[in-house]
C-alpha positions in Angstrom: 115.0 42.0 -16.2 114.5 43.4 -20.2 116.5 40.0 -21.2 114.1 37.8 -18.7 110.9 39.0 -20.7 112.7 38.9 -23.9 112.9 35.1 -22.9 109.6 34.4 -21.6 107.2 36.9 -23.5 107.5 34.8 -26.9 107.5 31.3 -25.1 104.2 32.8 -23.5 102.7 33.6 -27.1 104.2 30.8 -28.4 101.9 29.0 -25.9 98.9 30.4 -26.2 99.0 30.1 -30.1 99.8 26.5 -30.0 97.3 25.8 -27.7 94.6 27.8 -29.7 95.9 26.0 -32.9 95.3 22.8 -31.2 91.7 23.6 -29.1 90.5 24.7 -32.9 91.9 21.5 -34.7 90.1 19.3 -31.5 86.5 21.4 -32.1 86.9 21.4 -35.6 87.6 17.3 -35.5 84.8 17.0 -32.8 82.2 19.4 -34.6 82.7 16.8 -38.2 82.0 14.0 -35.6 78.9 15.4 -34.4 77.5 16.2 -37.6 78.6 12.9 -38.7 76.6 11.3 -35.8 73.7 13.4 -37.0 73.1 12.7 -40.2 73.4 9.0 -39.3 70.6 9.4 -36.8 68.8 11.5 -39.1 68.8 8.7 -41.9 68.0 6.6 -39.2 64.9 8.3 -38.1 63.9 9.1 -41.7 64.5 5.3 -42.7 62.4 4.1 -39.5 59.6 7.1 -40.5 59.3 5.8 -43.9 59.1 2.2 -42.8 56.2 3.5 -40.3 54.2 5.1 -42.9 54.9 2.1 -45.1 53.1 0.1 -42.1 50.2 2.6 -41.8 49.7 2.7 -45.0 49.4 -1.1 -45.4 46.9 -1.4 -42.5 45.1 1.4 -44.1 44.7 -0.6 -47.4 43.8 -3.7 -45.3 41.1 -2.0 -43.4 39.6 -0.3 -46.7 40.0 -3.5 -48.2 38.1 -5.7 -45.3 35.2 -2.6 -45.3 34.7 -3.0 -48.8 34.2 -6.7 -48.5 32.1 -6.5 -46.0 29.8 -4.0 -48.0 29.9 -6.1 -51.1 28.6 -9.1 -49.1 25.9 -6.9 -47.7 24.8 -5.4 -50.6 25.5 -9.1 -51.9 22.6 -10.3 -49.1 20.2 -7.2 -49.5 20.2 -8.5 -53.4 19.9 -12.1 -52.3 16.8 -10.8 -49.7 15.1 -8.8 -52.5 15.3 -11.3 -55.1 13.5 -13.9 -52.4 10.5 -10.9 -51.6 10.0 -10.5 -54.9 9.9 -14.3 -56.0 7.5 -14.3 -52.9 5.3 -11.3 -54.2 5.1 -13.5 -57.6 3.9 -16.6 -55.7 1.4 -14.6 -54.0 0.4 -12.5 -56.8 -0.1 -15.4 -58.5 -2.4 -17.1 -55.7 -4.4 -13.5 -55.6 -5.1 -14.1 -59.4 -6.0 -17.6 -58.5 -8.6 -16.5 -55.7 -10.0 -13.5 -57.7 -10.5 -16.2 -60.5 -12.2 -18.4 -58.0 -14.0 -15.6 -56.0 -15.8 -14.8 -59.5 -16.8 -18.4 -60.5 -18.2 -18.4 -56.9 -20.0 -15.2 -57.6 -21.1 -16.8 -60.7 -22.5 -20.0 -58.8 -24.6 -17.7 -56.5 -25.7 -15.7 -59.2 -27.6 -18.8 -61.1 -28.8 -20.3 -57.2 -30.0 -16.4 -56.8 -32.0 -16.8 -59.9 -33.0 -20.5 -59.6 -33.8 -19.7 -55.5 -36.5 -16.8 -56.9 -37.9 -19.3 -59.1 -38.7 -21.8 -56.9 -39.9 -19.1 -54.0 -42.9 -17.9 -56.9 -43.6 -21.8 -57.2 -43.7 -22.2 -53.4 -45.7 -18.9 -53.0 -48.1 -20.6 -55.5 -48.1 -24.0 -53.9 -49.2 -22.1 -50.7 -51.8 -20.1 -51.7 -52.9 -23.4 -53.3 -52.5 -25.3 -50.1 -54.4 -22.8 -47.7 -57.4 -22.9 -50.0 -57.2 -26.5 -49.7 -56.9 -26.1 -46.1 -59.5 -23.2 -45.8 -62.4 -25.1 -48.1 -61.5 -28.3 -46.4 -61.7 -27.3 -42.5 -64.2 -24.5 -43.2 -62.0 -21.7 -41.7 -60.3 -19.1 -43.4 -56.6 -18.5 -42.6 -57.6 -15.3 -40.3 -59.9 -17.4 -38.3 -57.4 -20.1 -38.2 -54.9 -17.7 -36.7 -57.0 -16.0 -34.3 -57.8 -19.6 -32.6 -54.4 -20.1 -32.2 -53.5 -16.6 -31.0 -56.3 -17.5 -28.1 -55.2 -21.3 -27.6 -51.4 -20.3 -27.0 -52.6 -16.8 -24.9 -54.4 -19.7 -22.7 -51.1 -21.5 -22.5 -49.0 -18.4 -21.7 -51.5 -17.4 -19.0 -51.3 -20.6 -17.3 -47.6 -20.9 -17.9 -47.4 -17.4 -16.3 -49.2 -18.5 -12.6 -46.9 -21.5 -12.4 -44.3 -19.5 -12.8 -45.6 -16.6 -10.5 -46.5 -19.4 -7.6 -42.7 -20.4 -7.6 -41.5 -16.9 -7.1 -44.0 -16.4 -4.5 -42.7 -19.8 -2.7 -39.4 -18.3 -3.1 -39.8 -14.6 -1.4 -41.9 -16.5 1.5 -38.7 -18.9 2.1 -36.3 -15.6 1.5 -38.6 -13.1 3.1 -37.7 -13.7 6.9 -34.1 -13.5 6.1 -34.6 -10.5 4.1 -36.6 -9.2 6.5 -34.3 -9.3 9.9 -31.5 -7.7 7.4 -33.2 -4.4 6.7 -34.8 -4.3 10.1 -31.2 -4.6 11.7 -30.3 -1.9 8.8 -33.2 0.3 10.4 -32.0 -0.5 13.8 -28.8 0.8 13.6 -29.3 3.9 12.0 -32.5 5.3 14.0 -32.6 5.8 17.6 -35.2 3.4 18.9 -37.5 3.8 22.1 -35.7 1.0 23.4 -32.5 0.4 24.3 -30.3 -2.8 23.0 -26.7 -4.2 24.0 -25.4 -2.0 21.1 -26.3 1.4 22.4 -25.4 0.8 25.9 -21.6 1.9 27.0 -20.9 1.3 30.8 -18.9 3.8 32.5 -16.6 2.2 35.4 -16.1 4.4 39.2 -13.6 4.1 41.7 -16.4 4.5 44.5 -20.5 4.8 44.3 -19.7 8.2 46.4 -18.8 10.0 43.0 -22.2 9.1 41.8 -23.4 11.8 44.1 -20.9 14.4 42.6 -22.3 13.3 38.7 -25.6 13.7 40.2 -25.7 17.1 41.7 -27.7 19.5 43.6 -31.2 18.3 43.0 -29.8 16.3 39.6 -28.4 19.4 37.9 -25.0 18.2 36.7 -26.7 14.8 35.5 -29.3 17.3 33.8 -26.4 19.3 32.3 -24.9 16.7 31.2 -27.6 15.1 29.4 -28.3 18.3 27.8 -25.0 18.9 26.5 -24.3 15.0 25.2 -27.8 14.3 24.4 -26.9 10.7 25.8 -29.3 9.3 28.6 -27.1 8.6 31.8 -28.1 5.5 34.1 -27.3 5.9 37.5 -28.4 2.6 39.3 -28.1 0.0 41.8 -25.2 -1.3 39.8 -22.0 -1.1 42.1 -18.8 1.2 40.8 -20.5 1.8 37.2 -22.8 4.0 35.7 -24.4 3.4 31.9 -24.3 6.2 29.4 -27.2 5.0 26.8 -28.1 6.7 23.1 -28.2 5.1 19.9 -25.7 7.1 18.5 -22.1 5.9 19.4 -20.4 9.1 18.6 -22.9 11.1 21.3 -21.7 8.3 24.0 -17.7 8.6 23.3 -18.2 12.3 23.7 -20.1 11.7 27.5 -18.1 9.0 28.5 -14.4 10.7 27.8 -16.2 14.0 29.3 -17.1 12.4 32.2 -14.0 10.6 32.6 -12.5 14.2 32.6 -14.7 15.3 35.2 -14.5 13.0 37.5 -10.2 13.2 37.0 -10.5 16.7 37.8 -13.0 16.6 40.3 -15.1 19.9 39.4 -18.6 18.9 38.8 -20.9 21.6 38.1 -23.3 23.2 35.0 -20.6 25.3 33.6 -17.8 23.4 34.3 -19.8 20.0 32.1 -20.8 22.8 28.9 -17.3 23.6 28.8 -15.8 19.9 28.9 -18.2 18.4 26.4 -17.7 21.3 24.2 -14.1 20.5 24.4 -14.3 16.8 24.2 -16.6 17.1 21.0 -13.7 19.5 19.5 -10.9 17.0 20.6 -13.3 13.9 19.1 -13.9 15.2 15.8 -10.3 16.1 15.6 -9.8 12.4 15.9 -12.2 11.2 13.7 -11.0 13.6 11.2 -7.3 12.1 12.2 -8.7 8.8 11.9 -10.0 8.9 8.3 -7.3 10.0 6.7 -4.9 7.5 8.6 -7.3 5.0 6.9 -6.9 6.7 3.6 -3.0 7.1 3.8 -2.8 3.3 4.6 -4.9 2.0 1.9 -3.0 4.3 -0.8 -6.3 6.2 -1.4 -5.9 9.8 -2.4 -8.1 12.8 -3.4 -11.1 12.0 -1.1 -13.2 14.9 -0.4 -12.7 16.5 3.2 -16.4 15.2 4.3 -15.9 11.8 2.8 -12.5 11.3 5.4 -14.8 12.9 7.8 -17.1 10.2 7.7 -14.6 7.3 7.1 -13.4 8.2 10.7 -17.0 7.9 12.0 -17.0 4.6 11.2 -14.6 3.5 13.8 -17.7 4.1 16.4 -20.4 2.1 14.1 -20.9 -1.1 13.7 -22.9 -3.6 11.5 -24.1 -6.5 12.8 -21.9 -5.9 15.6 -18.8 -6.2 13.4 -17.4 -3.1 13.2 -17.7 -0.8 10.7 -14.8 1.1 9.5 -12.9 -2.8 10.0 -15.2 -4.1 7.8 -14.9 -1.7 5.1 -11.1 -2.0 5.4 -11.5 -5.4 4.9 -14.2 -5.0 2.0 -11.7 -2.7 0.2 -8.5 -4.8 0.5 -10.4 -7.9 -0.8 -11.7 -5.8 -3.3 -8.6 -5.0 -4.9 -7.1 -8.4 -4.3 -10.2 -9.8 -7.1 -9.4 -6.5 -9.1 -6.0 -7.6 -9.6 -7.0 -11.2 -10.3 -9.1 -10.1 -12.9 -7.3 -7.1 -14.8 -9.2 -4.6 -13.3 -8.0 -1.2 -11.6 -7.0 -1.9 -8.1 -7.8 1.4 -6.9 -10.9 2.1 -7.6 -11.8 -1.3 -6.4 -10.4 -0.2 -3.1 -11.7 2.9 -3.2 -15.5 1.8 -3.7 -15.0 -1.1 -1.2 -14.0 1.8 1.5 -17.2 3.9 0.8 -19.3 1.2 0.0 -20.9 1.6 3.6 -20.4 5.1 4.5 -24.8 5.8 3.8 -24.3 4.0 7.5 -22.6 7.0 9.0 -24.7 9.9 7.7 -27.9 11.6 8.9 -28.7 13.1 5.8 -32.3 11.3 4.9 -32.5 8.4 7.0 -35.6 7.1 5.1 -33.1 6.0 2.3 -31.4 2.4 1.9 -28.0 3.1 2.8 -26.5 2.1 -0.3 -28.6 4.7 -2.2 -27.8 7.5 0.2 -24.3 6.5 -0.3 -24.5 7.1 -3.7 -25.7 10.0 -3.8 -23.1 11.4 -0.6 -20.5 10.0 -3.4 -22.2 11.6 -6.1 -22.8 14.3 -3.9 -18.9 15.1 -3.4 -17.5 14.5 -7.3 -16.8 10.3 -7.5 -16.0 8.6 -10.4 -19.6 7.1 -11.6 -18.3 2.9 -11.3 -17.2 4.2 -7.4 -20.7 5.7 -7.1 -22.9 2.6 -8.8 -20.6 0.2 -6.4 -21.5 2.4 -3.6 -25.1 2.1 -4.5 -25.7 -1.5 -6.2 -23.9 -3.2 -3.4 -27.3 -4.4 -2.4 -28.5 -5.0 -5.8 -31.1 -1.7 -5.1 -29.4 0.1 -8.1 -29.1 -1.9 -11.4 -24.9 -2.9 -11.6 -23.7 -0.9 -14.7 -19.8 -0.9 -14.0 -17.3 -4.1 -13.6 -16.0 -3.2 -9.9 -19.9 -3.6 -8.6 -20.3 -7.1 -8.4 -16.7 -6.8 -6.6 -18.1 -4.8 -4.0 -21.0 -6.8 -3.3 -19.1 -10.5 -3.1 -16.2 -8.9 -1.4 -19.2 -7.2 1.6 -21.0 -11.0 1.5 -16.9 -12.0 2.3 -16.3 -9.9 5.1 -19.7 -10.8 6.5 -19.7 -14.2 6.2 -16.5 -15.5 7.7 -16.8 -17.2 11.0 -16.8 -15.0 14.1 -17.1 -11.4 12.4 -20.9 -10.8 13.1 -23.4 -11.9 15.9 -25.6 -15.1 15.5 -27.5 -16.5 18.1 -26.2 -19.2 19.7 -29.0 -21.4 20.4 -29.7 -21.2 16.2 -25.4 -21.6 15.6 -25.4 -24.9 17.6 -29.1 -25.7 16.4 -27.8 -25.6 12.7 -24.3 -27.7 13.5 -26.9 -30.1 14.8 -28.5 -30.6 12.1 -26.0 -30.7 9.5 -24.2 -33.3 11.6 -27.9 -35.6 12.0 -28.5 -35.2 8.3 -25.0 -36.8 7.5 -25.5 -39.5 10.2 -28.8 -40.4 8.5 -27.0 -41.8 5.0 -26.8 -45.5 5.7 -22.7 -47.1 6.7 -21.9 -43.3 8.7 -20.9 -43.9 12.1 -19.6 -40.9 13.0 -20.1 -37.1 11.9 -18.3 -34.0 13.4 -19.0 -29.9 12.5 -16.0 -28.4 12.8 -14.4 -24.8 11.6 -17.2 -23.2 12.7 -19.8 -25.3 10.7 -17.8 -24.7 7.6 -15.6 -28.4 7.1 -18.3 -31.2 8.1 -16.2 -34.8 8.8 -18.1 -38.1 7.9 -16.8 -41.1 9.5 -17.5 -44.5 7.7 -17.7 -48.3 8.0 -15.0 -49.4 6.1 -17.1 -53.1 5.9 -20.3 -51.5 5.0 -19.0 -48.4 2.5 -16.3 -49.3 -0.3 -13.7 -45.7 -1.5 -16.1 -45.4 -5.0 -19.0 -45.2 -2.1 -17.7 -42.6 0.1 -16.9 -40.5 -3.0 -20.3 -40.5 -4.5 -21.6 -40.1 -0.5 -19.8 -37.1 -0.4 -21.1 -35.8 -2.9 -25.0 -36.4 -1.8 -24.2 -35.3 1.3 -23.1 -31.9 -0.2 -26.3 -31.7 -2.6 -28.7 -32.4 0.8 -27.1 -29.6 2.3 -27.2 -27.7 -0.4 -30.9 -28.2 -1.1 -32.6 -28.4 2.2 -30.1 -26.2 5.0 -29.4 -22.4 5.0 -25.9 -21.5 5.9 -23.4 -18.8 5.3 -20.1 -19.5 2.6 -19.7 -23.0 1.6 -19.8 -26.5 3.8 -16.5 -28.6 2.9 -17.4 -31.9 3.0 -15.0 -34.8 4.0 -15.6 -38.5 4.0 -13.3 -40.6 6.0 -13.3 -44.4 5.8 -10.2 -46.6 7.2 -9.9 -49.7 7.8 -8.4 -51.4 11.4 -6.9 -54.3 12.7 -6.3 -54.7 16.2 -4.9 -58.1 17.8 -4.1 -58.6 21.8 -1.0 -59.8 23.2 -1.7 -62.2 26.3 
């Protein structure tokens, strides 16, 4: 066993030291390759680094380069500019000396006409104190006796001048008068209860059966009594079958009886206390909507800021009307075409609309009913803090305030508008077909018409000519006359379009 490891302990170290020997020669070899590889990549690197920085460097210089070009050839053009303002400012420095050297020869000039015009005004002053002595020893008359003779002579002309002129104004109010006249009697009309009643103050209340006209009636009339009392409307109970008529000027009183009544008769308790306590609740409900009303009207025509009163009485306008149009339609209508023309013509659109709303509102309030309306709706806008061109649009709307603001005359064509188009206010239909009937007889008088027609509401009137009798030059210049004799001798509202027509036919038969 001693001689085995005897044998095999050295070939055992043996081993180990050869193969150490040999694992340190392998890592020795493998370390030099590795630091070999190394410093190749690393000159590698620094090579491609320095050839980087080499690049940057270039594009560096390039950019500096192409900057600094640039700003030479700007400071190149700001030179170039200078040089041309300031050859400019020489030219017109040199022009200025020019003028100023002309400006005083000018001055010069006027200065000897100044001195030569004196002159010859002392020899003209002499020359007519020369003359009127002449004058004077020659007629006999001094010059203040003179003058005083023509002072009266052209006093005598003046006066005289002054009737004619006074007799055409007159003939003018007496053909303008009755027009004039029926408006602000219609104006009255509307705004005062009169004694009698018309179509416009009248609302008819519609029954199922004529028995309930006993329950409205009462005891000995007391609920009819009640309920006039509490509505202030007069309530017609007739011969008229299923209806009953609620009458009073004022259309706000009869929407307040009528909607009570319709609530009494729904509910079917007719009695005093029962009708005080149903108006006063109907009247509570009605304002609500009026209020309600007005400022729905405000909110859709983008007006803002009115006072509380002002929507108040906006929304009283739904149950007025002018001329039976109605009222708070119209002044919708007068304030949208109010803007529109604003807009046209550069002006503010919204106070535009905002006078054509209020324009009429002096038709809604009891204030002082001895006032024009426009006024007192002046002075409610006045009244409750308007911009002054709203309140003299308000009030000169009728030309009974003098127009001192742009939107005024607005107001007033944009009312005449409203007004004037066919079908928005009542006109008597015997006078409406009366006035078609002439216009169409005056344009059949003109010699070569065959036919005439009034159409559109009398506003388009349609000539029919011979075409053997009236050539086209003809039935433009008869167009024309036509329009002048309308013009001149028939009253009408808007404008008459006037339209010739003049063909010529040729029929043949086939037998």
């Amino acid at each position: 066993m001693e001689v085995l490891l005897a044998i095999v302990l050295p070939a055992i170290v043996s081993f180990i030291l050869t193969y150490y020997i040999t694992n340190n020669f392998i890592l020795k070899k493998r370390r030099e390759e590795i630091l070999k590889s190394a410093e190749q990549e690393g000159e590698n690197i620094k090579k491609e680094k320095i050839f980087q920085a080499k690049e940057k460097f270039l594009q560096l210089k390039g950019e500096h380069e192409q900057q600094i070009l640039e700003r030479n050839n700007q400071i190149i053009q700001v030179e170039n500019k200078l040089k041309q303002r300031e050859l400019v400012l020489n030219q017109q420095n040199a022009e200025l000396q020019k003028k100023l050297k002309e400006i005083e020869s000018v001055r010069e000039h006027i200065r000897n006409q100044t001195e030569l015009l004196e002159k010859k005004q002392e020899e003209y002053e002499k020359l007519r104190i020369e003359a009127i002595q002449k004058i004077e020893n020659i007629a006999g008359l001094s010059a203040q006796e003179a003058k005083n003779q023509l002072i009266e002579t052209m006093k005598a002309e003046a006066k005289s001048e002054a009737m004619s002129y006074i007799s055409e104004v007159m003939d003018e109010a007496r053909l303008t008068a009755s027009k004039e006249s029926k408006r602000i009697i219609i104006n009255t009309i509307q705004r005062i209860a009169p004694e009698t009643a018309i179509e416009n103050a009248v609302t008819v209340f519609n029954i199922e059966s004529d028995e309930i006209k006993g329950r409205i009636i009462g005891r000995e009339g007391r609920n009819i009594r009640a309920l006039e009392a509490a509505t202030g409307v007069e309530i017609v109970v007739d011969d008229t079958p299923e209806a009953i008529l609620l009458s009073a000027f004022d259309p706000v009183r009869r929407e307040v009886a009528r909607l009570a009544l319709h609530q009494l008769v729904t509910d079917g308790r007719i009695h005093p206390a029962r009708i005080e306590e149903v108006v006063a609740k109907v009247q509570k409900q009605l304002d609500d909507e009026i209020m309600e009303t007005g400022k729905r009207t405000c909110i859709d025509l983008g007006i803002h800021g009115l006072h509380v009163e002002l929507v108040k009485l906006i929304g009283r306008m739904k149950y007025r009307s002018s001329y039976g149009q109605n009222l708070l339609q119209h002044s919708r209508e007068v304030a949208n075409i109010c803007a529109t023309l604003a807009s046209e013509l550069g002006l503010n659109p919204k106070t535009a609309k905002r006078a054509g709303l209020l324009h009429d509102i002096g038709k809604v309030s009891d204030e002082d009913p001895e006032l024009p309306h426009a006024v007192l709706g002046m002075k409610l806008a006045e009244k409750y803090k308007e911009k002054p061109d709203v309140c003299n649009a308000i009030g000169a709307h009728h030309e009974e305030v003098e127009m001192t603001s742009l939107i005024s005359p607005l107001v007033l064509v944009s009312d005449a508008i409203s007004g004037s188009r066919p079908g928005a206010r009542r006109e008597v239909i015997e006078s409406y077909i009366k006035r078609l009937k002439e216009m169409e007889d005056l344009a059949l008088s003109y010699p070569g018409v065959t036919k005439t027609y009034a159409i559109q509401a009398g506003r388009e009137l349609r000539v029919i000519v011979g075409s053997e009798q009236v050539s086209d030059k003809e039935s433009e210049q008869l167009s024309l006359d036509i329009a002048k004799k309308i013009q001149d001798e028939m009253t009408y509202p808007g404008q008459v379009k006037i339209t010739v027509i003049r063909e010529t036919r040729a029929v043949s038969f086939a037998k």
